[in-house]
C-alpha positions as CSV (number, residue, x, y, z in Angstrom):
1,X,131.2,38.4,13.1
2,X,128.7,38.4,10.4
3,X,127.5,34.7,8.7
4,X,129.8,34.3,6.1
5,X,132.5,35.0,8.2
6,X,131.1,32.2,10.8
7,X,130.9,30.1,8.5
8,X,135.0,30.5,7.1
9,X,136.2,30.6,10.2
10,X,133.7,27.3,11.4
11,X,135.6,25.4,8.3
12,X,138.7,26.4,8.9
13,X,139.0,25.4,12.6
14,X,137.0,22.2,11.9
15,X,139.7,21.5,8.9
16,X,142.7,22.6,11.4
17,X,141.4,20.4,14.4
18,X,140.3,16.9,12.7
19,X,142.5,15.0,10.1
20,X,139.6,13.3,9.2
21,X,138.2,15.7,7.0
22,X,139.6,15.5,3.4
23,X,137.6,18.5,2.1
24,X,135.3,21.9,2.5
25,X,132.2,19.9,2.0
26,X,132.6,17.5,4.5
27,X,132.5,20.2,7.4
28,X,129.1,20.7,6.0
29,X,127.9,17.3,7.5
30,X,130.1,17.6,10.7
31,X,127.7,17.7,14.0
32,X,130.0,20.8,15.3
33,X,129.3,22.9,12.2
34,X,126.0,22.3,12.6
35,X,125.5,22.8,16.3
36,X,127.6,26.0,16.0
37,X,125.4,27.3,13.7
38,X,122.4,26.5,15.9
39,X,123.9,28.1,18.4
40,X,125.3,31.4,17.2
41,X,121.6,32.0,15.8
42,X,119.9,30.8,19.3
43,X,122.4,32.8,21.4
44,X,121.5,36.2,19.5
45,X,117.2,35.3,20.0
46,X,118.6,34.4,23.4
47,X,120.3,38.2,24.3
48,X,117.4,40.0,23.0
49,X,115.1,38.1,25.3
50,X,113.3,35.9,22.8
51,X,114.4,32.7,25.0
52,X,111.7,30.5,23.6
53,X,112.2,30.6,20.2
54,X,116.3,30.6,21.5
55,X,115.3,27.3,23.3
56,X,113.5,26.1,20.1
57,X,116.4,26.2,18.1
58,X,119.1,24.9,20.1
59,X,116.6,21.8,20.6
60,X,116.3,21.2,17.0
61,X,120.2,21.4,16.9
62,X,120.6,18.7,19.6
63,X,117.9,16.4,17.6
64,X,120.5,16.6,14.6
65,X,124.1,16.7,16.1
66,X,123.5,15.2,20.3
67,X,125.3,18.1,21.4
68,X,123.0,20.5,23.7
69,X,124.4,24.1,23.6
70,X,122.1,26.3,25.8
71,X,121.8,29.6,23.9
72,X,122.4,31.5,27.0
73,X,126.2,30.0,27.1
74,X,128.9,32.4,26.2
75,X,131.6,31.0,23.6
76,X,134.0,32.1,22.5
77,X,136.5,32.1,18.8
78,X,137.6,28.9,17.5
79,X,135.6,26.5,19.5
80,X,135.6,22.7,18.3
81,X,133.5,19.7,19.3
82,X,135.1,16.8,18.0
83,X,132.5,13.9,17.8
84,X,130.8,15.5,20.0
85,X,127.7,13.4,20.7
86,X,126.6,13.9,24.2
87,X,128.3,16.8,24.7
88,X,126.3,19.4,27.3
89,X,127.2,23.1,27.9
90,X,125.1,24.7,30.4
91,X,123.3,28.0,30.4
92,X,125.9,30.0,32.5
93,X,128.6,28.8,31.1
94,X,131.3,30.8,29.7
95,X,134.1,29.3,27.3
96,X,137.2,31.3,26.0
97,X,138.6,31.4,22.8
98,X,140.5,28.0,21.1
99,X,138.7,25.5,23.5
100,X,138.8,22.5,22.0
101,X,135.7,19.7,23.6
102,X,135.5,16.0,22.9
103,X,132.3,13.4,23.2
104,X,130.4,13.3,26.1
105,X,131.7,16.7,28.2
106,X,129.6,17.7,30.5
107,X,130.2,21.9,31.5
108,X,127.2,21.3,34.2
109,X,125.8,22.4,37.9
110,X,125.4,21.1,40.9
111,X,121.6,21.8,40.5
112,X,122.2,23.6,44.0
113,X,123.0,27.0,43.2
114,X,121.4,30.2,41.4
115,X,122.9,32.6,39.3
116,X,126.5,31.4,37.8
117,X,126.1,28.2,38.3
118,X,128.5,26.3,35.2
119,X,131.9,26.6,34.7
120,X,134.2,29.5,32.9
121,X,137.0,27.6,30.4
122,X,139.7,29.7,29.5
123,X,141.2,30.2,27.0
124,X,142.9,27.1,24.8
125,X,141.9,24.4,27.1
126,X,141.4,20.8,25.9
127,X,138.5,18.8,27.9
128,X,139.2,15.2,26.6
129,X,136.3,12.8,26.3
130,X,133.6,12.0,29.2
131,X,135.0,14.5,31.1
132,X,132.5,16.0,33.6
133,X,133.3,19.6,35.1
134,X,130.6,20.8,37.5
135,X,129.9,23.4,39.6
136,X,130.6,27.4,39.1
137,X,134.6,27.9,39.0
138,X,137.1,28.3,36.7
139,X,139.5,26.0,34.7
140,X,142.7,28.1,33.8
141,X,144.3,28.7,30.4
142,X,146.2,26.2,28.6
143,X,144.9,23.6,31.0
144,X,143.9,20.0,29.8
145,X,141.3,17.6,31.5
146,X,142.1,14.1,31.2
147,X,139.2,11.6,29.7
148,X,136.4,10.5,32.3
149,X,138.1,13.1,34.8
150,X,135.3,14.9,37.2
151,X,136.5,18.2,38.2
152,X,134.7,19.8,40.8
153,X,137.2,22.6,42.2
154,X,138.6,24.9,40.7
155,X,141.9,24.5,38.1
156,X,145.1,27.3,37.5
157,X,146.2,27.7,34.0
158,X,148.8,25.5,33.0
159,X,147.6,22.2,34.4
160,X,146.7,18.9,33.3
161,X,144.1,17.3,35.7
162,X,142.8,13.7,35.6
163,X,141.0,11.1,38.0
164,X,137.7,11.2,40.0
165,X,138.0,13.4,41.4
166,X,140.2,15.4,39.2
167,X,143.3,16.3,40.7
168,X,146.3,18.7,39.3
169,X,149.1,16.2,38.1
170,X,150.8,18.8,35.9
171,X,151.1,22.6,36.9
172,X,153.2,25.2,34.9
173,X,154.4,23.5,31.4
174,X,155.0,25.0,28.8
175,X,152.5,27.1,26.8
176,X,149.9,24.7,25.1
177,X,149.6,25.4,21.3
178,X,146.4,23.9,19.6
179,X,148.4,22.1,17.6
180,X,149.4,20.6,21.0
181,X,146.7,19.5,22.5
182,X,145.5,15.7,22.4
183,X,143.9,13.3,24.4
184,X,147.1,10.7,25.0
185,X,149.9,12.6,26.4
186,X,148.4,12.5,30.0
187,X,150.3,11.4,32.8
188,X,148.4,8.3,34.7
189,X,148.7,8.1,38.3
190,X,147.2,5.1,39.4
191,X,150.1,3.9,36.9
192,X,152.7,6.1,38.3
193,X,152.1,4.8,41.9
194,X,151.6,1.0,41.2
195,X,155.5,1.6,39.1
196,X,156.4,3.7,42.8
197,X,155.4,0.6,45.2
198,X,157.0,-1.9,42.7
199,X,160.1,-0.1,43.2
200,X,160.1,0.4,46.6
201,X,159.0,-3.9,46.6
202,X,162.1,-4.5,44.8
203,X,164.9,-2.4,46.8
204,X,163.7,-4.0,50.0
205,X,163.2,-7.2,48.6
206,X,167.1,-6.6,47.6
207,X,167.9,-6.0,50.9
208,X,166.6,-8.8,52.5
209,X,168.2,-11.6,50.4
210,X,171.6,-9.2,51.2
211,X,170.7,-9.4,54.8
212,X,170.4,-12.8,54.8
213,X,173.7,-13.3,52.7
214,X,175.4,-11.4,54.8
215,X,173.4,-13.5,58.6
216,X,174.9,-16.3,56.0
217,X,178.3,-15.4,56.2
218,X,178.4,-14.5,60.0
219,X,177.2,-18.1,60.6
220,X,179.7,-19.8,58.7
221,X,182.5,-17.2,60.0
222,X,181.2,-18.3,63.5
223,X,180.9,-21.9,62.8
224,X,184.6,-21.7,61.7
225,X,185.6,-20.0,65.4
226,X,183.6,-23.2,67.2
227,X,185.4,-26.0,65.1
């Protein structure tokens, strides 16, 4: 895709993505424009083997936007940062197309390994904010990652994961559209089991007062026999 064409299709994903922005010229000051930019640019130096001058820019992009991009990541169509300061996308990691990335994501390593050694996103996953996803596996399409989750195994498509450790609390819904994807329709199960015990709590705490009516009843139904 040549510059020009970047650049539309930067606008109109950024215009699609964030009600925020009111016009054209606004995207212009958005860090994800910027860093995309940056990074388009670095990760071309990068594949012909000039990785200093790759590394030069993509440093200069995280001075201005936050958001560290190493040039050697592979991204893909219709990628969004939204406020996307202290986001981090490692060197071997790959993201698919209509990913969508909010502040302070982390696609990171262990520090352990060699070779692949970030995560693959498929395509039109949402990573909600301060989500940490480390380690060399893949997070499935149309999956979304719950804010602050850490996922550190890998995810089918179709699933919402949240918690630390991330674990799968939705598998196989329907097909997530972009227009889908948001950072508050996630299940909570910390929630979900505190509402499970309270239940539980209440039905036995029902049948103990009716145990005790009914011990109640017995003794007056004796008391009657005696008299």
């Amino acid at each position: 895709m040549g510059f020009i064409k970047n650049v539309r299709n930067e606008i109109r994903v950024i215009r699609e993505r964030d009600p925020a922005i009111h016009s054209n010229m606004e995207v212009f000051l958005y860090p994800s424009f910027k860093v995309m930019l940056h990074y388009r640019v670095a990760h071309k130096l990068y594949k012909s083997g000039h990785y200093f001058l790759a590394r030069w820019i993509s440093q200069r992009a995280v001075r201005k936007t936050g958001i560290e991009i190493h040039p050697g990541a592979k991204i893909g169509e219709n990628f969004f940062i939204d406020h996307g300061n202290g986001v981090i996308i490692g060197e071997t990691a790959v993201v698919g197309n209509n990913v969508t990335l909010y502040q302070g994501v982390t696609l990171g390593g262990t520090g352990k390994e060699h070779g692949k050694r970030h995560p693959t996103i498929g395509d039109n996953v949402m990573i909600s904010a301060g989500a940490k996803i480390i380690g060399s596996f893949r997070i499935g399409e149309n999956s979304k990652i719950g804010a602050g989750s850490v996922v550190i195994e890998e995810v089918p498509p179709n699933c919402t994961v949240v918690g630390v450790p991330g674990r799968i609390v939705r598998r196989n819904n329907q097909r997530l559209c972009r227009e889908e994807l948001n950072q508050v329709d996630l299940p909570d199960p910390v929630n979900e089991d505190i509402r499970s015990l309270q239940r539980a709590n209440s039905e036995m705490t029902n049948r103990i007062l009716e145990l005790e009516r009914q011990i109640k009843q017995l003794e007056k139904g004796l008391n009657k026999e005696t008299t």
